[in-house]
N, C-alpha and C positions, 0 to 999 in steps of 0.2 A: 593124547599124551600131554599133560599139564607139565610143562618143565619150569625152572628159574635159573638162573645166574647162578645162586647159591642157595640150594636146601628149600626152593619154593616157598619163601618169605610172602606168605601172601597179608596186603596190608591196605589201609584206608587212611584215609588224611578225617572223616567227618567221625561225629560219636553218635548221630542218628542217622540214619535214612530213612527216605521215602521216596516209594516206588509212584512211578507216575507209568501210565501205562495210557496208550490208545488202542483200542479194540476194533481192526479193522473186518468188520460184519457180524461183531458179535452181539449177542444180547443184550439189554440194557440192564438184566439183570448178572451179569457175567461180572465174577470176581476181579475179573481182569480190566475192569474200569474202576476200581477201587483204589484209593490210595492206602498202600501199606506202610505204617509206622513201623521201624524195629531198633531196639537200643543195639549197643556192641557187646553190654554188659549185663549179666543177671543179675539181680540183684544182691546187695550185701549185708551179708548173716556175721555173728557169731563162729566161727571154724573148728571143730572140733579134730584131732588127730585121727587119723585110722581110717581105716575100712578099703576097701575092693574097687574100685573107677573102674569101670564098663564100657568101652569106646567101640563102636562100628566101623569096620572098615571097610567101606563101600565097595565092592570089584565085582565083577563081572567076569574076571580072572585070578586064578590065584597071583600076589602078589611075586615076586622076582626071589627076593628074600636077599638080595647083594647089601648088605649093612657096614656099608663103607662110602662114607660121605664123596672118595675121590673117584669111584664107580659108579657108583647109585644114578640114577638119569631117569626114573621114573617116577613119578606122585606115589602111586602105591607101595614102594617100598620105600622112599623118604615118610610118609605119612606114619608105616611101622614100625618106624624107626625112632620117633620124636619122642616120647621120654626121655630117651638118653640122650638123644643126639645133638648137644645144645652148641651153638652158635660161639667162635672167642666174643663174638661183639656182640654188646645191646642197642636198641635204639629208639630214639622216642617215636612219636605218634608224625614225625614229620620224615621216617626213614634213615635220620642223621646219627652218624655212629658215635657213643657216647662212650663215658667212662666205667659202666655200673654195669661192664660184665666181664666173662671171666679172664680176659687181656682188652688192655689199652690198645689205642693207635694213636700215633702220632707224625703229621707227616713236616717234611722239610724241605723247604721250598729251595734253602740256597744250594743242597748239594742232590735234590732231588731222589730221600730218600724216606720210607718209611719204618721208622721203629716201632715192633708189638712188642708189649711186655704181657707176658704171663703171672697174673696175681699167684702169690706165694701159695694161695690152701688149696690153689686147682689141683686136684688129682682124679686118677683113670678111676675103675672101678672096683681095681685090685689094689688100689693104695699106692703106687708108685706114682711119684706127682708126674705135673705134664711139664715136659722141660721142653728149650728150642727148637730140642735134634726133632720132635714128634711135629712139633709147626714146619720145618724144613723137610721135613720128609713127607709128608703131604704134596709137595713140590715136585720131588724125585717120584712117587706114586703119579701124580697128574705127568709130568710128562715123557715118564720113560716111557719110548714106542711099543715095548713089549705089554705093557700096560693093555694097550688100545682103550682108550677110555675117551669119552664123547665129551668130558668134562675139560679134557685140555682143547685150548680155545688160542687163536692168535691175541687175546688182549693180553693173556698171561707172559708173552715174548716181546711185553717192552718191561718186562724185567728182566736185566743182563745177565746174558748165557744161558736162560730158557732155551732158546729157539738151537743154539748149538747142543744142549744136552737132549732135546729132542729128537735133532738128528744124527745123533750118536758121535757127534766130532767133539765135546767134550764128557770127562768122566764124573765132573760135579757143573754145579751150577755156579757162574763167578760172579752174581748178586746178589746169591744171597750170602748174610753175614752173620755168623754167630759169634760177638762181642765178650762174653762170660763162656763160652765152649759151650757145648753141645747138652750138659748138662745143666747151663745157666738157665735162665728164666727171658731172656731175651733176642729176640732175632730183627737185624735190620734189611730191608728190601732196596735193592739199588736198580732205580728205572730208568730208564732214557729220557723219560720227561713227565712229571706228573699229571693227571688227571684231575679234572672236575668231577667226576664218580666218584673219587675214590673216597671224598666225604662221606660220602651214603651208603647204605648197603647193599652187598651184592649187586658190586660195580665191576664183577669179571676180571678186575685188575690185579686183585690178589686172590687169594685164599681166604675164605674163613673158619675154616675147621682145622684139627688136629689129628694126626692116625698116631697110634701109640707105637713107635718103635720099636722100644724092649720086646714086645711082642708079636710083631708084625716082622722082623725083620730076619728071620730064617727063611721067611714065605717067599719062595722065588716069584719075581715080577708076574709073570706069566702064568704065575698058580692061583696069585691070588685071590682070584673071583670067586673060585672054586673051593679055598680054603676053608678048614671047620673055624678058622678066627674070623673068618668075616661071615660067612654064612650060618655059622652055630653058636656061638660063641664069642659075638665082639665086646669091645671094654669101648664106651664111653666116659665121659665127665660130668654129665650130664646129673640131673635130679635123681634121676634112677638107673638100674642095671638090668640087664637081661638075661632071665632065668631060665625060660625055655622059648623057642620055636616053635612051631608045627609049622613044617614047610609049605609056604604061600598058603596058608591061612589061620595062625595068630602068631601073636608075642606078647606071652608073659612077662611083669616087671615089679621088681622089689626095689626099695631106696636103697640108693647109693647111699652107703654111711659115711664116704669119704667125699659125699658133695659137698662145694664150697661154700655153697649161700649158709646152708644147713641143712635139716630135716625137712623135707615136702611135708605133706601134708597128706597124701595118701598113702597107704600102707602098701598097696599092690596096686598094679594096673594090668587088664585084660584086655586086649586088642583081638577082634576076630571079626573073617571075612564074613561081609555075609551081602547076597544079588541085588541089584537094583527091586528086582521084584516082591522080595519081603521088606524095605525097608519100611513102607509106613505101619504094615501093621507092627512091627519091631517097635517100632514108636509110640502109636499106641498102647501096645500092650505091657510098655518100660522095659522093653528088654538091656537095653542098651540106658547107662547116664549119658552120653554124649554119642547123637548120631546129625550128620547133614542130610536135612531137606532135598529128595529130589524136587528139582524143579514143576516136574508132572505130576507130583503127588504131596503139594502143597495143600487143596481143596481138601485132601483125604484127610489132614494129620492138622490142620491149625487150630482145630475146638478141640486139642489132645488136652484132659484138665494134668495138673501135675507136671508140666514143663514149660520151659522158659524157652522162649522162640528169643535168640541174638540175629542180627541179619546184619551185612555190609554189600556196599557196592567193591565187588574185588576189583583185582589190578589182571587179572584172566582175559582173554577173550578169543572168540572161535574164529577160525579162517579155514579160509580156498586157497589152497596153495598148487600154481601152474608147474611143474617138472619139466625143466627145461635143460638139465645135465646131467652131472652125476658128483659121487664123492670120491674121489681120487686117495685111497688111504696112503698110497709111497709117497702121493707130492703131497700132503697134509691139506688139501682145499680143495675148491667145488672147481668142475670143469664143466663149462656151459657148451652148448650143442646146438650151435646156431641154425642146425636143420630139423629141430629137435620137433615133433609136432603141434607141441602147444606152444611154441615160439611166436608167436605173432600176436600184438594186442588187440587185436580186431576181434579174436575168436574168446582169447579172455577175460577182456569188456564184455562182450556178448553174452558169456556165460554166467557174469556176475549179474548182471541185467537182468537176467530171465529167472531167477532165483526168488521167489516170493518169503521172505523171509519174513514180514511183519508178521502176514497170516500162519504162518507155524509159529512166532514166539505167543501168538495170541492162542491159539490153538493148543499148544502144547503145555506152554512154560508158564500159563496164567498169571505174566506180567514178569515174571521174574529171570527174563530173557528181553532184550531190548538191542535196536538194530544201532549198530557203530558206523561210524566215518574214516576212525582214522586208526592206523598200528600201533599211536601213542595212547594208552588210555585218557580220558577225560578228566581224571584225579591230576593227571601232570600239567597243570596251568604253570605260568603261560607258554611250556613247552608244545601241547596240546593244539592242534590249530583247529580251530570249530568250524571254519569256511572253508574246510575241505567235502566237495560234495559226496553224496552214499550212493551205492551204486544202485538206486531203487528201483524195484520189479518195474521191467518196462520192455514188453516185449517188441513191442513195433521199434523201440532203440536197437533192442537187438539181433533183431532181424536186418535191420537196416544197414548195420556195420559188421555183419556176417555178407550179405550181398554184394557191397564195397569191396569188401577184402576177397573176392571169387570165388568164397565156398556156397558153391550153384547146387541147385537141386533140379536134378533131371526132372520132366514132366509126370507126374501122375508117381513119383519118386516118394518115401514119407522123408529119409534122410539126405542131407548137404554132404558133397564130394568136396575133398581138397580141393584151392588151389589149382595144384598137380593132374587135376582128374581121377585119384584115385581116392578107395574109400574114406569117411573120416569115423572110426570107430575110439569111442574116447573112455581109459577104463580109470575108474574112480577108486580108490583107497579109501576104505569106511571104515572106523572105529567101530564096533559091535557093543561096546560097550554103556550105550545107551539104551533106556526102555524103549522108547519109542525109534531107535536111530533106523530100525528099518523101514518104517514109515515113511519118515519125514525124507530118508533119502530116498526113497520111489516115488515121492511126493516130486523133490525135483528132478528126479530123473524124466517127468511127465513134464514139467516145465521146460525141459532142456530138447523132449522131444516135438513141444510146438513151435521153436526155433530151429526146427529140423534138425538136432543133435541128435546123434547116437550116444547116448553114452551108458557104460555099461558099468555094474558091480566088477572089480577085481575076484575074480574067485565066483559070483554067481549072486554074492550075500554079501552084507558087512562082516568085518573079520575079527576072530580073537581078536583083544586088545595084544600079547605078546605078539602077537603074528603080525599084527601092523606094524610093531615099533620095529620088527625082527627087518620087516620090507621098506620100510619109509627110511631108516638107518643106514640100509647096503644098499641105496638107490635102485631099486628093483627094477631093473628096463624097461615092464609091464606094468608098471604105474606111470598113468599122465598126468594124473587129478589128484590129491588127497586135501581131505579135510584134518583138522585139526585143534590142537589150542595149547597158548602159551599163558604160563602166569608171571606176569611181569613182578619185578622184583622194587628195591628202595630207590634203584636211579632208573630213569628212563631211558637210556641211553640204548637204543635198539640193535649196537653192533654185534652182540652175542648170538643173537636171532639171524643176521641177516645179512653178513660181514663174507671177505671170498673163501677165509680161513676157517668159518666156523661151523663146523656140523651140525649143527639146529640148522642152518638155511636148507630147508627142504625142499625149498622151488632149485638149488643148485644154479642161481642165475650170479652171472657176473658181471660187473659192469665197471669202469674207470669211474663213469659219476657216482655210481651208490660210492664207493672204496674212497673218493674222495670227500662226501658229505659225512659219511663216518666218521672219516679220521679228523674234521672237523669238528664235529661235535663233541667229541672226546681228547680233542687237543688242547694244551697250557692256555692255548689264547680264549677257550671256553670259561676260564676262570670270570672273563666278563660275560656275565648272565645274559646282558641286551645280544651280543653274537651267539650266544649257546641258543636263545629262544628263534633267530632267525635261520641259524641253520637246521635247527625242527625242525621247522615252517619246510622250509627249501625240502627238505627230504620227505617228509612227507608227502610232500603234491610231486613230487617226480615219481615217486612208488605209485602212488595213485593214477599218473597218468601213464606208468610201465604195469602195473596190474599185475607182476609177476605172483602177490600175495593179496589177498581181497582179503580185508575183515569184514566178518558177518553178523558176530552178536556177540554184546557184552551182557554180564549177571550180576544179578542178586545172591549170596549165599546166604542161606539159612542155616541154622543150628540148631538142634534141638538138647537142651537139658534136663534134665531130671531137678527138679524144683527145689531136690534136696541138697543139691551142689552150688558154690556160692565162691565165688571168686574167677568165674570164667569169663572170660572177656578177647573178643576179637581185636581189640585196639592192637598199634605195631609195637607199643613200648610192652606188651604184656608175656609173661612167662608164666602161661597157666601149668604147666605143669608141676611147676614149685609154690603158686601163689593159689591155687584153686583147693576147695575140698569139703564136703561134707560138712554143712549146718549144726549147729547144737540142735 
């Protein structure tokens, strides 16, 4: 489950890449000692008005269909949501939030507050502009508890009176501020102390979207996930509007005539599901103007004549996450279980050790899969610490610090006993939604059993994609293991991920040190960069040597276009949905 901060801003600092790959046992003729060139940007035509844009939407399950930015917690249904769904802020190519979109920010250091202004021609999709009271209720959506929504986060409760309107002891929120009323075009934010995030985007510390009031607001709290305004019929601001559904698998879109920039460029947009298993020939055969590259089915599709392959190193990356508590929904935070079974680093190290990871990204991802070090991506210099070590396949390591730590294996035994003396059966939480995910995950489950691990499939197999998010979200008792992956957003700031408050932390671990290297890095005195880069540093080699979350592998994303579209572009400052379209 790819999530973000806000609306999965996924983004790059470079305009080319190239893939550098090592190929441990492969051919010398294997793709995968190749280096791969790819721009961000297709090339630029001529634009003519009109026509039908054809987008794939990758799933393996039907999408959710929740089209409501303060709900939505999923890729796949943010992903079918993005024609309309556009962001108040724009940003350039470094994540930094500018002026040139459809509200300003401006923050103020002496009274520690920030003013959004909403540009005068933003309107929803029915013509009613977007005024403060829809930025402010965004607010009251994210934390009222009836809500239950994964999106309200502790960062959002150092704006004043969050944390009381959450807990029902007050009846508004006493920070936020509407200066021109409810109907004016302005709202100010009043924090306890400003952030170094909050420059960047999707820094967790506000909001960046809008819900339309006028129309949202008969919807009792509690209804509406389930409502036909969110789930059939929402109004965005966005380039375009949404004409039909078909539940978890498409969304039709016509232009907003009352969008602010102007007229897009497309006349319609067609969004539809469609398995990992047909996408290359999809590709091939142009079914789709814009589909992504499976990673295992790059070799099949890159001599495709007629499209433009864009590629970026994303801000994503996969993990091992150990379950070591639970989510406590009355007290709003994780509750760790200090008897919990994978509580001990000895078995966690162990397991990350035994994990052959190079050889599946060579294996499978033919380079476009590459093994990580650390939970800050490597785009985030000098946050990023590079002499943090990987926990590379090394089985005699982790046998060795399985022994250490008492889990023995009786004589002529195949698996290691607790500790305790009693069994250690270990059950894994698997995403299903991968081609090959059951492969690679039997693959190490055979690594894990010549370190004398048991560990087993939850359920027998990899799971629904819905049904893991359903199990990894309610802290399932019978999950020990889950794998996963996060897309990091414009700051790096790991607190949203991994903080005691924040529902993304799916290991459930708590600690006074994390909670205090957090709240450093995201404190006033991070304004100085040299202390913001050293408390990275600090946290990431304490994670690393508590192992509660292992990262495993960062990517390449590919894109494929239809040769006859021209203005698509991966860059962060791009808004292809208004800027992209159809060649003369």
């Amino acid at each position: 489950m790819k999530m973000s901060k806000s609306k999965l801003l996924y983004v790059t600092l470079a305009s080319s890449l190239t893939i550098f790959t090592t190929a441990c046992g492969a051919k010398k003729t294997d793709s995968s000692n190749q280096t791969i060139k790819f721009s961000q940007n297709v090339p630029k035509k001529a634009i003519k008005k009109g026509g039908t844009l054809t987008y794939a939407l990758e799933n393996e399950s039907p999408f959710t269909g929740i089209f409501l930015s303060e709900i939505a917690d999923t890729s796949p249904d943010v992903e079918a949501a993005a024609p309309g769904d556009e962001s108040l802020f724009s940003i350039n190519d470094h994540y930094q939030i500018t002026d040139k979109g459809a509200a300003t920010l401006k923050l103020n250091h002496r009274d520690n507050t920030a003013k959004i202004k909403v540009k005068d021609k933003v309107r929803w999709s029915d013509g009613k502009p977007v005024v403060a009271k829809d930025l402010e209720y965004s607010y009251e959506i994210l934390a009222n508890p009836k809500v239950q929504t994964t999106q309200y986060t502790s960062s959002l409760e150092n704006i004043k009176g969050m944390a009381e309107y959450h807990q029902g002891k007050a009846k508004e929120i006493s920070g936020i501020e509407m200066p021109d009323g409810p109907n004016g075009k302005t709202l100010v934010l009043h924090f306890k102390e400003l952030k170094p995030a909050m420059l960047n985007a999707a820094s967790g510390f506000y909001w960046e979207h809008a819900a339309p009031y006028h129309y949202l607001k008969k919807v009792p709290f509690e209804k509406l996930v389930s409502s036909d305004q969110v789930r059939k019929h929402p109004l965005y601001f966005g380039p375009y509007k949404m004409d039909k559904t078909v539940q978890g698998q498409s969304t039709s879109w016509s232009r907003n005539p009352y969008y602010w920039r102007g007229k897009p460029n497309f006349a319609h947009i067609y969004m539809s599901n469609i398995t990992n298993s047909n996408v290359s020939q999809a590709i091939k055969s142009h079914k789709f103007d814009v589909a992504s590259v499976l990673d295992s089915q790059w070799l099949q599709v890159k001599n495709t004549k007629g499209v433009n392959f864009v590629g970026k190193k994303t801000l994503s990356y996969n993990y091992l996450a150990f379950k070591v508590g639970k989510w406590d929904q009355k007290l709003g935070k994780n509750v760790e279980n200090p008897h919990a079974k994978m509580n001990n680093p000895a078995l966690r190290k162990a397991m990350a050790y035994a994990m052959n990871v190079d050889v599946i990204n060579n294996r499978f991802y033919h380079g476009l899969k590459f093994r990580i070090n650390s939970l800050i991506p490597a785009q985030f210099t000098p946050y990023y610490d590079k002499n943090i070590p990987t926990y590379s396949y090394n089985l005699n390591k982790a046998n060795e610090l399985l022994d250490k730590a008492g889990y023995k294996k009786a004589p002529g035994a195949l698996y290691r006993r607790q500790p305790n003396g009693k069994p250690l059966v270990i059950n894994i939480a698997v995403r299903g939604s991968g081609e090959n995910s059951e492969a690679i995950w039997r693959n190490y489950i055979q690594q894990w059993k010549k370190a004398g691990l048991n560990v087993k499939f939850l359920g027998g197999r990899p799971m629904e994609f819905n049904r893991w998010v359903a199990a990894v979200k309610s802290s399932d008792p019978k999950i020990d293991v889950l794998e996963g992956s996060w897309g990091a957003a414009g700051d790096p700031s790991p607190s949203v991920f991994y903080g005691e408050k924040m529902p993304y932390n799916f290991a459930r671990f708590v600690s006074p040190t994390n909670t205090k290297l957090l709240d450093e890095i995201d404190s006033a005195k991070s304004f100085d960069k040299n202390y913001r880069v050293q408390k990275f540093h600090e946290w990431q080699r304490w994670m690393y040597n508590k192992a509660y979350v292992v990262p495993t592998s960062g990517a390449y994303s590919v894109t494929a276009v239809n040769s006859k579209v021209t203005g698509w572009s991966l860059k962060p400052s791009a808004n292809v949905w208004y800027e992209a379209g159809f060649s003369k």
